[in-house]
Structures are given as structure tokens and as C-alpha cells.
C-alpha positions as CSV (number, residue, x, y, z in Angstrom):
1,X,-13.0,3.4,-8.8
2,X,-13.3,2.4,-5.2
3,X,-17.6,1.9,-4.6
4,X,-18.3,3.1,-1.0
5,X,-21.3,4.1,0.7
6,X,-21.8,7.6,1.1
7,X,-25.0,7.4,2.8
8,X,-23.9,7.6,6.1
9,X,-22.0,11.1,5.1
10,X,-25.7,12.7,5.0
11,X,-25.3,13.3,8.7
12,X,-22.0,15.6,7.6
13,X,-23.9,18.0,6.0
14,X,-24.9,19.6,10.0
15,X,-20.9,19.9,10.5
16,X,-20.6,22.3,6.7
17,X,-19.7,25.2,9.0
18,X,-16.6,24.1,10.5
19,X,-15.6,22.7,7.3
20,X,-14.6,24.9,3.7
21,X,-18.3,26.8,4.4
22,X,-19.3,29.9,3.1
23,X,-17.2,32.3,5.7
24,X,-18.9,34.7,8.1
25,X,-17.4,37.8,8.9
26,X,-18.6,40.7,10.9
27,X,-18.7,42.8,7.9
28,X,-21.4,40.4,6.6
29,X,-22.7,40.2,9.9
30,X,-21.8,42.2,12.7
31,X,-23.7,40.5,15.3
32,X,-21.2,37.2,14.6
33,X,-17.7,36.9,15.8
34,X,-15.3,36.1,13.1
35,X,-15.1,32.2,13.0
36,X,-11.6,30.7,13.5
37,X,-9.6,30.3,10.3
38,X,-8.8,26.2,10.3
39,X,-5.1,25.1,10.4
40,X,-3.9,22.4,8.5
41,X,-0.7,20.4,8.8
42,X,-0.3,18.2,6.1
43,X,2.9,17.9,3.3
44,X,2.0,19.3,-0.3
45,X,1.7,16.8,-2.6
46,X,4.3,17.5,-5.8
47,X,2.9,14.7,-8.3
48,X,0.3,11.9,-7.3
49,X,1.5,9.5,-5.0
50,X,-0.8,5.8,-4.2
51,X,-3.6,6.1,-2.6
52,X,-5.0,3.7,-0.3
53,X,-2.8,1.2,2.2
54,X,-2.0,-2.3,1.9
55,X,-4.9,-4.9,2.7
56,X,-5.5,-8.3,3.1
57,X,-7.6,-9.7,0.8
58,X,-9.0,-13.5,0.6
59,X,-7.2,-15.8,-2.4
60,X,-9.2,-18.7,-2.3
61,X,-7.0,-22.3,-3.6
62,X,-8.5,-25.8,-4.4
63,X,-8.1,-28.1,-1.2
64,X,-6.0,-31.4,-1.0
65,X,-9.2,-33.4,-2.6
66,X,-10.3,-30.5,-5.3
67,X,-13.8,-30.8,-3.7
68,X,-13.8,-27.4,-2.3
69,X,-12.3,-24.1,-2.2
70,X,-10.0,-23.0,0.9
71,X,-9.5,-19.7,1.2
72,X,-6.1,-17.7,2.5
73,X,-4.9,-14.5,3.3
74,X,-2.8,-12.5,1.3
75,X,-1.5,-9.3,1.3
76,X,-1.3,-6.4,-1.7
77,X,0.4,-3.5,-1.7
78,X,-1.6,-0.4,-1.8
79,X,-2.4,0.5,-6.0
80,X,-5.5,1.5,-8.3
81,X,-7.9,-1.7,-9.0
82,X,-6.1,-3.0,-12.2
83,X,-2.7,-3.5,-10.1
84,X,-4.3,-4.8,-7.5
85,X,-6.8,-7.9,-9.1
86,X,-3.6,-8.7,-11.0
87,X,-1.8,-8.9,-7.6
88,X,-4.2,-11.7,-6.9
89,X,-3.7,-12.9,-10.3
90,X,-0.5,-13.9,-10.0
91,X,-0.5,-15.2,-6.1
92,X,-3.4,-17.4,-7.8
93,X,-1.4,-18.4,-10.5
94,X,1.7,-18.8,-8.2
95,X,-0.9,-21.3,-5.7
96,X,-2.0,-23.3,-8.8
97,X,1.7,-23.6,-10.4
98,X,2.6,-25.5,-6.8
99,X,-0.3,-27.5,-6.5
100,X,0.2,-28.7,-9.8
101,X,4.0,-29.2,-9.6
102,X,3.4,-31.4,-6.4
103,X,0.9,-33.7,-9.0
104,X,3.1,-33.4,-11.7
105,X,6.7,-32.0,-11.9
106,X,7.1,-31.5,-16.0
107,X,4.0,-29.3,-16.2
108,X,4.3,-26.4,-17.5
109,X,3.6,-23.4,-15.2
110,X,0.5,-21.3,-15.8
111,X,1.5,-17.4,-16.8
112,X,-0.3,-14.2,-17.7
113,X,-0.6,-12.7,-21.5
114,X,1.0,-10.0,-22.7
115,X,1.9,-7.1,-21.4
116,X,-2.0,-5.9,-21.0
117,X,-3.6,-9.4,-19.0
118,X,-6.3,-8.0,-16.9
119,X,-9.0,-5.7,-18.0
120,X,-11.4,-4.0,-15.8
121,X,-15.0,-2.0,-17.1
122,X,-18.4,-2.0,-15.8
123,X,-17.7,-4.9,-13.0
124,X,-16.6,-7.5,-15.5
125,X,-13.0,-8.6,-15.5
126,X,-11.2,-10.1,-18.3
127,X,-8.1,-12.5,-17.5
128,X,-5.8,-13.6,-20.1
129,X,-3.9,-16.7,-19.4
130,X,-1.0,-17.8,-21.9
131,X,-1.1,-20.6,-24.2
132,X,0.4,-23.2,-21.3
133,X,-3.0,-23.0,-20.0
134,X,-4.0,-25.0,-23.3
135,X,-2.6,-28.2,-21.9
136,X,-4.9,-28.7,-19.1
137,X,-8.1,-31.1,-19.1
138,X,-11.3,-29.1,-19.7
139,X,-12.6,-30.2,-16.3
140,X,-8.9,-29.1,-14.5
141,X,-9.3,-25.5,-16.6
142,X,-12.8,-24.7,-15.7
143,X,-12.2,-25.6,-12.0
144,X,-9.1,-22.8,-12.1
145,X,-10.6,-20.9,-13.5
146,X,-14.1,-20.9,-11.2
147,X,-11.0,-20.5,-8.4
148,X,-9.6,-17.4,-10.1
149,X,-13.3,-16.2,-11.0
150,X,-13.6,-16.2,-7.0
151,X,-10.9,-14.8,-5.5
152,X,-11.3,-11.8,-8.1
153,X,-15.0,-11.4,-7.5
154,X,-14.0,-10.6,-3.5
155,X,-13.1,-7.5,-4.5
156,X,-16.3,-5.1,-4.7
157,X,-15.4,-3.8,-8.2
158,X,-15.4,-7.4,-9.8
159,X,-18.7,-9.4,-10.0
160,X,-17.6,-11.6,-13.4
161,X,-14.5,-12.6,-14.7
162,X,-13.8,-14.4,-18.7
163,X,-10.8,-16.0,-18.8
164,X,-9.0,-16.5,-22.2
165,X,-5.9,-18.5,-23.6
166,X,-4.0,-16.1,-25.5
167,X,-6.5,-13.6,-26.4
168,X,-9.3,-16.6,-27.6
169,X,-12.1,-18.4,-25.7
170,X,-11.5,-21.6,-24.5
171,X,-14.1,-24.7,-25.8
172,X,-14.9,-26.8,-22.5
173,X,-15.7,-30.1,-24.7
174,X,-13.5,-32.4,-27.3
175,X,-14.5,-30.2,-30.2
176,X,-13.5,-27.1,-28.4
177,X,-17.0,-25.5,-28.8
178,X,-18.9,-25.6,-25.8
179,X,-18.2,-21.3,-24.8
180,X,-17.8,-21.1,-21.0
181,X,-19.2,-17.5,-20.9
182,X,-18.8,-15.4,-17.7
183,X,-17.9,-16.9,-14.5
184,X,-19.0,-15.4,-11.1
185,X,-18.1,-16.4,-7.5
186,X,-18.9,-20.0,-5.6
187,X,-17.0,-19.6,-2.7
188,X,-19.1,-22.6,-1.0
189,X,-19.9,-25.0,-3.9
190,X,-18.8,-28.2,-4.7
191,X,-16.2,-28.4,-7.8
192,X,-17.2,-31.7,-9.1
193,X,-20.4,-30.8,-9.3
194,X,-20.2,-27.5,-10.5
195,X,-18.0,-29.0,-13.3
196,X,-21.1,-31.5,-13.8
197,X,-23.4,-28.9,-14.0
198,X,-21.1,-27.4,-17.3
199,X,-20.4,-30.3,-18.7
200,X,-24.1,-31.0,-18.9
201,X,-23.9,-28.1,-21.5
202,X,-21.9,-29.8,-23.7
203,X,-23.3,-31.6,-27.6
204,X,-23.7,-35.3,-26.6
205,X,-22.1,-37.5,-28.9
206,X,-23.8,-38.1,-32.5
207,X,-26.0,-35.4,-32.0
208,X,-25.6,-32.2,-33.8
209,X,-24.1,-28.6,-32.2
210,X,-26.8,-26.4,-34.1
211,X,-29.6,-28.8,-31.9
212,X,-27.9,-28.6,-28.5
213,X,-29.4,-25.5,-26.4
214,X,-27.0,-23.2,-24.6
215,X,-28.0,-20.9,-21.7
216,X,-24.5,-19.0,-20.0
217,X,-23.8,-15.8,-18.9
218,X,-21.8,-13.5,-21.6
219,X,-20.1,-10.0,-21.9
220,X,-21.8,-7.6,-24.6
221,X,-19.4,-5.0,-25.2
222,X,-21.0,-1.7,-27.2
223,X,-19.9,1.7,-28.7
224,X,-20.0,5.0,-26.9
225,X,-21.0,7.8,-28.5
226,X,-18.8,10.5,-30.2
227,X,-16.4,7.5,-30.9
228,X,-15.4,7.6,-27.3
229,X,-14.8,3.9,-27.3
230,X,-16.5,1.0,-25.6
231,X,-18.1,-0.3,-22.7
232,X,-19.3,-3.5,-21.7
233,X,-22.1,-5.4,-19.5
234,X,-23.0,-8.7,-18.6
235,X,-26.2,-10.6,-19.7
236,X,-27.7,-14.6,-19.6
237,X,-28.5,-15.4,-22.8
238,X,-30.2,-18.4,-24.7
239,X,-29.2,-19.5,-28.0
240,X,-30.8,-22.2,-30.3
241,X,-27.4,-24.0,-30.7
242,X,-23.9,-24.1,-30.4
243,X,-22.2,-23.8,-33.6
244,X,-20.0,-20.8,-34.1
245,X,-22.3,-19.2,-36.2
246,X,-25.3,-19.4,-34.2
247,X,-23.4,-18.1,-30.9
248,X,-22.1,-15.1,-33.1
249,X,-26.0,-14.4,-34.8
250,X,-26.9,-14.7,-31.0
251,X,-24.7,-11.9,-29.7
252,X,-25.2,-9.7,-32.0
253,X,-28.8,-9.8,-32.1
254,X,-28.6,-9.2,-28.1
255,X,-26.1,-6.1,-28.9
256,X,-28.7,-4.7,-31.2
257,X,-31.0,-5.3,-27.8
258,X,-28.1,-3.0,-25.5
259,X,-28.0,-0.3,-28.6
260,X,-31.5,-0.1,-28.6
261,X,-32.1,0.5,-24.9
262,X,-29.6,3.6,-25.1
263,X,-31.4,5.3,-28.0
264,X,-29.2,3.6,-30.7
265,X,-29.4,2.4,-34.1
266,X,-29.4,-1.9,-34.2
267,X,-26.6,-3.4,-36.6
268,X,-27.6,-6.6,-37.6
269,X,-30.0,-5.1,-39.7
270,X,-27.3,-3.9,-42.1
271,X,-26.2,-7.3,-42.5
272,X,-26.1,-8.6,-46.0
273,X,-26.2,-12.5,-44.9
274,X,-25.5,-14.3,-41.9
275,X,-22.2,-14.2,-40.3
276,X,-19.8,-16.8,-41.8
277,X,-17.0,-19.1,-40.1
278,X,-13.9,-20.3,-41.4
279,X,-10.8,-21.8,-40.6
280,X,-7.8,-19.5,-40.6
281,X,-4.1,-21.2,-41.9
282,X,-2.2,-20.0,-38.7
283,X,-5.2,-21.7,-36.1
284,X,-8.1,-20.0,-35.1
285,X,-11.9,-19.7,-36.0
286,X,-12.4,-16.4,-38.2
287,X,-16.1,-14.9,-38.4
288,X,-16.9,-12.6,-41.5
289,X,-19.3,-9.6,-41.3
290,X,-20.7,-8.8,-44.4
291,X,-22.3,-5.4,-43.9
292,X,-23.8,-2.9,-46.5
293,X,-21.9,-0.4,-48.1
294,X,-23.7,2.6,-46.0
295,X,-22.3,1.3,-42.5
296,X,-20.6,4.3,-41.8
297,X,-22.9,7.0,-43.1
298,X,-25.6,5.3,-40.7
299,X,-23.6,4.9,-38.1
300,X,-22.6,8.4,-37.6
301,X,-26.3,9.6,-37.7
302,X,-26.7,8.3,-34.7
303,X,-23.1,9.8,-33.2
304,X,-21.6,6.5,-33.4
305,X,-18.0,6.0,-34.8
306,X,-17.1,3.1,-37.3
307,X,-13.9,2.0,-35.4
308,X,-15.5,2.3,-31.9
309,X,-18.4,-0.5,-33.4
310,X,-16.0,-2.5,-34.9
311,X,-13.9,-3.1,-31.7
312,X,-17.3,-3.7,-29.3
313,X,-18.2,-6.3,-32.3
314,X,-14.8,-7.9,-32.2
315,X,-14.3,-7.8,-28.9
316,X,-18.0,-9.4,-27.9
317,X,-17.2,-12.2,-30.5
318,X,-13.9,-13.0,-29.3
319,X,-14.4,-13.1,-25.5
320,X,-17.3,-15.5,-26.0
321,X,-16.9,-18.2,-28.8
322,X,-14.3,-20.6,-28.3
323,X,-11.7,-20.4,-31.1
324,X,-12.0,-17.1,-32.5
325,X,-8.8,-15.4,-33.4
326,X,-10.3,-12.7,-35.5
327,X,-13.1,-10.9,-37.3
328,X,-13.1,-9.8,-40.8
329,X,-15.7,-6.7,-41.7
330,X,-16.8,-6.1,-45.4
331,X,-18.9,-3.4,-46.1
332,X,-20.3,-4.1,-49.7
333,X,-17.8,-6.5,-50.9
334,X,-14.3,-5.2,-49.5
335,X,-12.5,-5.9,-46.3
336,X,-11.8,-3.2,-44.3
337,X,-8.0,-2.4,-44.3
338,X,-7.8,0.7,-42.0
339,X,-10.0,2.1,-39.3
340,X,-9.8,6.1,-38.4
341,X,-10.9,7.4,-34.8
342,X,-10.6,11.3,-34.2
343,X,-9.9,9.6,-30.3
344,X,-7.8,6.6,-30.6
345,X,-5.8,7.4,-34.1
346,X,-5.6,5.1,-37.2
347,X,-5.4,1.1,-37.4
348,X,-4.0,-0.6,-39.9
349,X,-5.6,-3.6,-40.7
350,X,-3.4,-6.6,-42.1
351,X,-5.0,-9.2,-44.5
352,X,-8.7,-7.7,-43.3
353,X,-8.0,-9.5,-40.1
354,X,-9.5,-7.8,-37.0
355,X,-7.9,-8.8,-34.0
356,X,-9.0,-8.0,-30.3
357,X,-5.2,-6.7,-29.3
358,X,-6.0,-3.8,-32.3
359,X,-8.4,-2.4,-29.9
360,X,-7.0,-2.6,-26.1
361,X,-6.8,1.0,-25.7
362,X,-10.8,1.2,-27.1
363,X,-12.2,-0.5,-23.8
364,X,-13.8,2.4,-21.1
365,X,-14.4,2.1,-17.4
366,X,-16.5,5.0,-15.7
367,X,-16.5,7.1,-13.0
368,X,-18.7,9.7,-11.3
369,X,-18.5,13.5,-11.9
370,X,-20.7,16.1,-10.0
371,X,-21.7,19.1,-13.0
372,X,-24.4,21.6,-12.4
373,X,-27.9,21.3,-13.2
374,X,-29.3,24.3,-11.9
375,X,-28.8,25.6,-8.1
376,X,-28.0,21.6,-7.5
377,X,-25.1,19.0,-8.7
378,X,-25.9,16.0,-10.1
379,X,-23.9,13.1,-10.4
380,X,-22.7,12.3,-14.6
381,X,-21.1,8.9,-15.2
382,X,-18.6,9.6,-17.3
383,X,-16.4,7.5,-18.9
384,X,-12.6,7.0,-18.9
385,X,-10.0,4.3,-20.0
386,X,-10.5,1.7,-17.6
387,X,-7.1,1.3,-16.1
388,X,-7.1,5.4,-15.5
389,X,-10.6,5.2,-13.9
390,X,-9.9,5.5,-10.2
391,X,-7.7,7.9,-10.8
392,X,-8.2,11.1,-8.9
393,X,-6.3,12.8,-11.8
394,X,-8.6,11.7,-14.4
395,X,-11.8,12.7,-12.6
396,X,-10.2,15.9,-12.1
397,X,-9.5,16.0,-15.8
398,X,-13.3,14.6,-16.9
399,X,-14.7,17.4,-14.7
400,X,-12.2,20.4,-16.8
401,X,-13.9,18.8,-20.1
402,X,-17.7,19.4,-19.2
403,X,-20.9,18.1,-19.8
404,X,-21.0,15.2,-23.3
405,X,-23.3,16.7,-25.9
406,X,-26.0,14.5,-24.0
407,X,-25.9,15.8,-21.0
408,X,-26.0,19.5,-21.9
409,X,-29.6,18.6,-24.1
410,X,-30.5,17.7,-20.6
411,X,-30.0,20.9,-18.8
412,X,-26.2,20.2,-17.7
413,X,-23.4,22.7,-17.6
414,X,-20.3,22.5,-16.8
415,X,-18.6,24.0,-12.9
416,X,-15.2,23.9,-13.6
417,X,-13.7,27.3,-15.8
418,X,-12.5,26.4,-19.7
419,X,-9.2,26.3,-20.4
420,X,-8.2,24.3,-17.3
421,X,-5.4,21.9,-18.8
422,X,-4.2,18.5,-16.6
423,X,-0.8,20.5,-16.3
424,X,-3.1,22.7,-13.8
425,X,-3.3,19.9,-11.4
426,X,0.4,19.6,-9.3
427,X,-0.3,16.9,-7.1
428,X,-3.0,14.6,-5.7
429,X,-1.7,12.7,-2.5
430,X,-3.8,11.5,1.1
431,X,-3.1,11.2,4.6
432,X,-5.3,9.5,6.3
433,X,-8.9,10.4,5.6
434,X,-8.0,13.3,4.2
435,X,-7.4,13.5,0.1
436,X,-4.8,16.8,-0.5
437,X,-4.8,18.1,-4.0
438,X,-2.1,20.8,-4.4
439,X,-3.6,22.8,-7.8
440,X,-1.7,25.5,-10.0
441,X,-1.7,29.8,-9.5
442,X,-3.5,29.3,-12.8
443,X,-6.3,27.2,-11.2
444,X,-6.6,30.0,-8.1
445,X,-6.7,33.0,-11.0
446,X,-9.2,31.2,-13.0
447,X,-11.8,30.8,-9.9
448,X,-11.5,34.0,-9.1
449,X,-12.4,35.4,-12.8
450,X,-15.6,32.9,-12.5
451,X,-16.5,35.6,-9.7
452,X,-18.2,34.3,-5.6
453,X,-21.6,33.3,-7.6
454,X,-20.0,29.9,-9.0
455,X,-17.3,29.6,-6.3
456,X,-19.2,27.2,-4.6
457,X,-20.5,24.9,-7.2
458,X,-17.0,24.5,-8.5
459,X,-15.3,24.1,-5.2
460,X,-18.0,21.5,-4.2
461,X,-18.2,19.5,-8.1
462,X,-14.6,18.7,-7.1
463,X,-15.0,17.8,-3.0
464,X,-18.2,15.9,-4.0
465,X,-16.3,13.9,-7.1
466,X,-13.4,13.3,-4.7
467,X,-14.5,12.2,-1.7
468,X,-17.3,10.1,-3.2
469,X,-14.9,7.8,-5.8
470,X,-12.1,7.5,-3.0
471,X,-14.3,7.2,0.2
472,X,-12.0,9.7,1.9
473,X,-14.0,12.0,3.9
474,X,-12.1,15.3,3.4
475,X,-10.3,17.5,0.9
476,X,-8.0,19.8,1.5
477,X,-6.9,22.5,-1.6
478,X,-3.4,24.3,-2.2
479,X,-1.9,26.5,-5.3
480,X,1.2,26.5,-6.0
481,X,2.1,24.4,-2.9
482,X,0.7,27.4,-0.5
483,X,-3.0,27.1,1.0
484,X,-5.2,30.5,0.5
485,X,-7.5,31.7,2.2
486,X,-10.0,34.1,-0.3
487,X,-10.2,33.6,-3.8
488,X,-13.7,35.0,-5.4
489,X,-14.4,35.5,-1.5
490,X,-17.1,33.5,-1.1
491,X,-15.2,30.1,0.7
492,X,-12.5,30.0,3.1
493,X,-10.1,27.4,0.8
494,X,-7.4,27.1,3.6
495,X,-9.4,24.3,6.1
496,X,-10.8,21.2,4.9
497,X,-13.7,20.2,2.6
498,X,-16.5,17.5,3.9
499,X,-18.5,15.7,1.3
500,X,-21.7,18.0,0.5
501,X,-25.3,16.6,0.1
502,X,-27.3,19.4,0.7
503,X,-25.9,20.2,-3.0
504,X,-26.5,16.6,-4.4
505,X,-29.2,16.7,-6.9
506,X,-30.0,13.4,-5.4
507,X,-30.3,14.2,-1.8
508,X,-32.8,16.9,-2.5
């Protein structure tokens, strides 16, 4: 979702009558002339085409001495967030592979993982890199990656990056334990000393990890409710030491903090003992859970799903201690072997070994949805798989599904009619500043039965969604590929839309 100001569109609230405005007629008001109807000429939009142009953005490179970083210019094609950061991506990885080729020619380039290697929620991004990356120095690794961390963090979605080495943490010392955490910017720093400054981190020698201090910044995914998935934020935390099994008590105990602050129930008090480290045959640093036998049951009094826990667990282990390839969970004394979501399906779980790639599809961005809290809208962040979450089409689609169960305790209701399906929306396109959205007969006959009284909250939940994700400053509506003028008679739907803030809750 592209973040724009929409501040200065307050001022567009005085223009409302030239634009989609309630329509005066001399019936209604014979003193008034009958306003001109507003022409458009603009193509219909038959499927969703890119929005958005090609930019220039900054990729920032080490310099001839690796002191500094220089940036460039480089150009990306117009896309949604995800294609675009790993645009960069791979111009950064394409910069690095030369520089490193002109110091030595047998190394091996630097790729991306998998067919998944960027993820995007809540302004963190998460790279992964593929196992070449292993071969550099730790000092050579962390200076790429405060490079990547940089050139990603430009772009006003991204203000942290992890990077990991086929799908594990990456230890920054000779025992592979010192965690690296969550990187932000330095555009202006010196990389020796910012190297320095980590390595200052690390156990010295003959001293013990569990007595070593760690202070770094690291990403705390947690479930959503009604097993709609997870979401993740970033936090500086302190832990007492550095072995594995301190950073994982650590995290958790700071996920029961993030659970607790949104009305949730904490999970480390279900723990049976501390969590436990081994050494798995394949490589890898597995942790084991050992939770009681009522995990479930008290997990879904408070509207949480098992699977959705189990997958913000893994995943905040994994992206922060160095070395772990997997998590098992017992609950009494057996492994789980399968997870069920009513969202995301069934997962098979081989060996009890939970991965992080079981639970890709798990991880939620969020957007902004304008529902109706009584004569006003209010903005609802809802949330949506991250790579679909500047998506016009989605937010569309999030608005058609209605308030959560939250949000309706709190007085919310929903603007668009039921029974609105996505095949209802034909085409979503742009020209200019203008966002077109060509919607189905289906759509028109279903505003009409909601009647003129709650024709403008549903025009405007749409414009104000819309124009406020994109930063486009109009919207212009057809059905069926044909603009209409009436439909419950209260708007004129054939001109264009402006963003609306004398409807906006929070304008009021």
C-alpha cells in the first residue's frame, strides 16, 4: 500500500459539488438551474492493469574503499511494493556480484531464495539470500547486508529489513551465534565502524554466551484473530545472554508482551519447561516447545487459532536466532503432526518438524478500509496477504466482507451490500490521477436495492478507500463497461469522485 499524505486533500472537500456530489435538480429545487452533467473520456478498464509509472529510485553500492555507501540511480518498472523492493533486490545483488567478481573471479555469485524471497508486512522486510551468501566473512556479510538494508528502507513502505541464508539467521561471530536482528538505514555512516560497533556484540573469547548481554532490534511476529494469520512488528530488545535458549525464552516472553497489549492471552505461561535446543542430523539448530495439553482449548477462548500461533512462534524464532531450521511443538508429550486452519487449509507436519516455508501464505500486510460508524466513516485497518495488499482489488474485496467481529462490538457496520462477490469487480485501471474502476450490472442493481439513504456512504467507503491507499486524487465508476448517471438517485455516478473528508470520522 502506497502511504501518502492526504492532508492536503482537506481543501477538496469545498470543490464536492463539481465532483460525484449529491445532484441538484429543479425538481428539488426550483430556484437552481440544473448543474452540468460531467463528461468523462477515459477507456474502460476490462481486468486490472499496473498502477503507478516507472521511477527512479536510489540503490546505494559500497565505494572503491568499502568505507562508505555511494548511492545510484536506477530505474523500476511500474508494479505493487513486493515487485518493486525485489527489483532493487536483484540490481543490489547484480552491483555486489561485480564488485566482488573484480576482487575475486571464482566467487560464487550472490542469488535470491526460492521462489517467495522478499516479504513485506507492517514496514519490516524480510530478504532471503541463498546458501552462496554462506561463504562470505561475517564482516563482508553484514556490510551487504547494511547496503541492501539501505537501499530497501528508501522506499517509504520499508523501515527494517532481516536478511536470511536459506530461510535461517545468519550468526555474525565464529560460533555462528551472535543474531544480527533487524537492520535499518545508514546512508551516511562509516562501514568499518558500523561493523565495529556489531562486532562489539559478539562473546569474547573464553567467556561464556549465557554471560554476554545482547541489545538489537528484532521482528515479533503474532496471531490475528479468527485464525486470520499473522502480523508482525519491530521491537529493541535486551536479553541476559546469547545462547539459543536464552534468545528464544527472550522472544517469547516479549510476544506474550505484543499479545497482551491487544487484549490477548500470553503463551509462555502454558509452557511445561523452558524451550530446549538441539542439533538436527541434516544442519540446523532445532528449538522444542513443550506446551500443555490444553493449548488449543485456551487458545480459541480468546479467538485465536492453533496454526495461526504456531506460524508467528516459528516464524519469530527463525528470523531471529542464528541457526534455526525448525521448531518442534508438543502439547503434553506429543509432537504435533498436522495443523488445521478453516483459512489457510491443512499442514502436514513431517517428523514434528516445523519449518518457516510451512507458513508463507500465513504472513498479513494491512490496508485501510472506510466502514460506517454512524452518519461518519471511519478508517478500519484491515488485514490482507501481504503481497495482495496494495491491491485495489483486495481493498475492494475487504470492503464487500464487512466489519471483523471487533469492529462491529465497536459500533461498526458494514457500506457495501452482501452478496457482492470479487467477480462483481471487472476492472480496476488509472490514467493519470484519475483511478477508473469499471464494476458489474450486478453491483449497479445492488446499490439501487440499498435505496438513496446509504447511496452515499457506499459510494464514498469506496472513493475514500481508493484514493487514500493509491494517492490518486479521483475515481471515476462504470457497470458493465457503460458510466450511469442515477442509480438509488441520490449521486450523479457518471463524473468523477474527489476524496471526501467531510465524511471522515477523523476529520470531524
Amino acid at each position: 500500500m502506497i502511504r501518502r499524505g492526504i492532508g492536503c486533500l482537506l481543501a477538496l472537500s469545498l470543490l464536492l459539488s463539481l465532483t460525484g456530489c449529491v445532484q441538484i435538480t429543479k425538481e428539488s429545487n426550483p430556484d437552481l438551474a440544473t448543474l452540468p452533467p460531467a463528461s468523462v473520456d477515459y477507456h474502460v478498464p476490462d481486468g486490472d492493469e499496473t498502477i503507478g509509472s516507472a521511477q527512479y529510485r536510489v540503490l546505494y553500492v559500497q565505494d572503491a574503499n568499502e568505507l562508505h555507501l555511494t548511492p545510484r540511480m536506477a530505474r523500476t518498472e511500474p508494479g505493487e511494493l513486493c515487485e518493486v523492493a525485489e527489483a532493487l533486490a536483484l540490481r543490489q545483488l547484480e552491483a555486489e556480484n561485480q564488485r566482488r567478481t573484480e576482487q575475486n573471479a571464482e566467487s560464487r555469485p550472490l542469488t535470491l531464495y526460492g521462489d517467495r524471497p522478499l516479504e513485506i508486512s507492517g514496514g519490516i522486510c524480510t530478504v532471503n539470500l541463498g546458501s552462496s551468501a554462506l561463504q562470505m566473512a561475517p564482516s563482508d556479510f553484514y556490510k551487504f547486508c547494511v547496503t541492501l538494508t539501505t537501499t530497501l528502507c528508501d522506499l517509504d513502505e520499508i523501515s527494517f529489513v532481516n536478511v536470511l541464508v536459506a530461510d535461517q539467521s545468519v550468526g555474525l561471530d565464529i560460533t555462528g551465534s551472535l543474531a544480527m536482528g533487524s537492520l535499518t538505514a545508514h546512508p551516511n555512516e562509516n562501514l568499518p565502524v558500523l561493523w565495529e560497533q556489531m562486532e562489539a556484540k559478539r562473546t569474547p573469547l573464553g567467556e561464556e554466551l549465557a554471560n554476554t548481554p545482547l541489545n538489537a532490534m528484532a521482528t515479533l511476529y503474532y496471531p490475528l484473530q479468527e485464525g486470520r494469520g499473522m502480523a508482525c512488528e519491530g521491537r529493541i530488545l535486551t536479553f541476559e545472554g546469547q545462547t539459543p535458549q536464552q534468545l528464544a525464552t527472550g522472544l517469547l516472553q516479549e510476544l506474550d508482551e505484543t499479545l497482551i497489549e491487544r487484549g490477548r492471552p500470553q503463551v509462555t505461561p502454558l509452557l511445561l519447561h523452558d524451550p530446549l535446543v538441539s542439533e538436527l542430523e541434516d544442519g540446523g539448530r532445532l528449538i522444542t516447545l513443550s506446551f500443555q495439553a490444553n493449548l488449543e482449548e485456551r487458545l480459541e477462548e480468546a479467538n485465536l487459532d492453533l496454526a495461526c500461533t504456531v506460524a508467528a512462534m516459528t516464524y519469530t524464532l527463525t528470523t531471529f536466532i542464528p541457526g534455526v531450521a525448525a521448531v518442534c511443538v508438543r502439547m503434553g508429550e506429543q509432537p504435533m503432526t498436522e495443523l488445521r486452519s478453516m483459512r489457510f487449509g491443512s499442514i502436514s507436519i513431517l517428523g514434528g518438524l516445523v519449518r518457516r516455508e510451512l507458513f508463507r501464505d500465513y504472513l498479513m500486510g494491512s490496508t485501510i478500509v472506510y466502514l460506517r460508524r454512524g452518519d461518519r466513516l471511519t478508517p478500519c485497518e484491515h488485514t490482507l496477504f501481504w503481497h495482495h495488499a496494495d491491491r485495489c482489488r483486495e481493498q475492494l474485496i475487504s470492503l464487500m466482507e464487512g466489519p471483523t467481529l471487533e469492529e462491529q462490538e465497536m459500533g461498526i457496520l458494514a457500506t457495501l451490500p452482501a452478496g457482492l462477490q470479487e467477480e462483481d469487480i471487472l476492472g480496476i485501471a488509472a490514467e493519470g490521477e484519475t483511478l477508473l474502476v469499471n464494476l458489474s450490472d450486478n453491483f449497479r442493481e445492488a446499490i439501487e436495492q440499498q435505496g438513496p439513504e446509504a447511496e452515499m456512504m457506499l459510494c464514498y467507503s469506496m472513493v475514500n478507500t481508493l484514493c487514500r491507499n493509491t494517492g490518486l486524487r479521483r475515481m471515476c465508476f462504470f457497470f458493465e463497461g457503460e458510466q450511469v448517471e442515477q442509480i438509488a438517485g441520490t449521486l450523479y455516478w457518471a463524473g468523477e469522485f474527489l476524496y471526501n473528508p467531510a465524511l471522515d470520522e477523523q476529520t470531524v
